[in-house]
N, C-alpha and C positions, 0 to 999 in steps of 0.2 A: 321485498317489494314485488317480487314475482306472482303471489299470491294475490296483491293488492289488484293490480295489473291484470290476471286474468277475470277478476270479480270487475271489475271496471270495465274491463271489455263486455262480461256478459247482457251487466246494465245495458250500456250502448247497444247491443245487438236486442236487448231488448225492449230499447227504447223506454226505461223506466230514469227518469227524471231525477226522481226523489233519489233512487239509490246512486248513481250518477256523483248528483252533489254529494251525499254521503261520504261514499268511498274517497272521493278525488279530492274533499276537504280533508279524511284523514290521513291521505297517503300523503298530502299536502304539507301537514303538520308533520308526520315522522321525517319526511324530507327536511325540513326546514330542521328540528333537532337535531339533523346530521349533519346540519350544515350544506347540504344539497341542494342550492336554490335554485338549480337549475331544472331539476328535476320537480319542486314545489311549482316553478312556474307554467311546468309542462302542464300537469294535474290542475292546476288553477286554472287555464285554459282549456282543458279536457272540458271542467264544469261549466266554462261559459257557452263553449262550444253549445251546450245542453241546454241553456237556460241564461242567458246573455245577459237576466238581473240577478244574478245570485249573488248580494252583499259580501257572502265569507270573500268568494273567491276575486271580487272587485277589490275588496280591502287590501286581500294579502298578494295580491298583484302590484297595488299601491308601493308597500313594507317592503317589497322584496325590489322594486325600483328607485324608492328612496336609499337603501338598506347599497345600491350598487351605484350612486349619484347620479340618478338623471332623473332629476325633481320636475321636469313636465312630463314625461310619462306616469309618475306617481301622483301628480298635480290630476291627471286626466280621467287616472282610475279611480280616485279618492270622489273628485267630482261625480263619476257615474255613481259609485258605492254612495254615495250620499242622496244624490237623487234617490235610488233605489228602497232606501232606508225611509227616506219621507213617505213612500206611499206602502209600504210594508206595514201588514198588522202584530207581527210578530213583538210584542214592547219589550221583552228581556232582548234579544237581538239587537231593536233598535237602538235601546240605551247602550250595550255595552259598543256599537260600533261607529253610534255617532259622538259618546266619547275621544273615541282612540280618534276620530276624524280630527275633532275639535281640537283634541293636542297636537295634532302633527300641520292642522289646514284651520286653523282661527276663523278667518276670512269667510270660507265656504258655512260657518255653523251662523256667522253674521250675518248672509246675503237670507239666510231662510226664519233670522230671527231667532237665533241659538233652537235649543228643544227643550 
């Protein structure tokens, strides 16, 4: 992760957005397979830092608050991640993450008239 870490830094010092999210979603994802959420939440929040609508890392901020029981903070990120996703052109993104919303928050997929 040391590696991942100083590529994450470099982004940030170079104020490049894209690699930003890139990095901080993957190092996100290896964390999260190690069972390191604490370390995925850091990363997830690196990328907000960057880019305050990035879907992945709303989502998996969501998962990883649900995943520890505190269903209004995951309640809160799921709602931003879902806003987010409405005005996103990206459609394989949007589909697969207003899926995973829809299983875990019903409700939120109902207020905008499912997708």
């Amino acid at each position: 992760m040391e590696l991942s870490d100083e590529a994450i830094a470099g982004a940030i010092r170079d104020g490049d957005v894209r690699w930003i999210r890139t990095l901080c979603h993957h190092a996100a994802i290896m964390s999260r397979s190690a069972e390191d959420r604490a370390s995925a939440k850091r990363y997830y929040e690196q990328s907000l830092a960057s880019d305050p609508e990035n879907a992945r890392a709303l989502y998996g901020l969501a998962a990883i608050a649900l995943h520890e029981s505190d269903p209004v903070t995951a309640r809160q990120y799921a709602t931003r991640c879902h806003m987010s996703m409405l005005r996103s052109d990206d459609e394989i993104l949007k589909a697969g993450l207003l899926d995973l919303i829809e299983k875990n928050w019903p409700d939120l997929a109902e207020k905008s008239g499912g997708h």
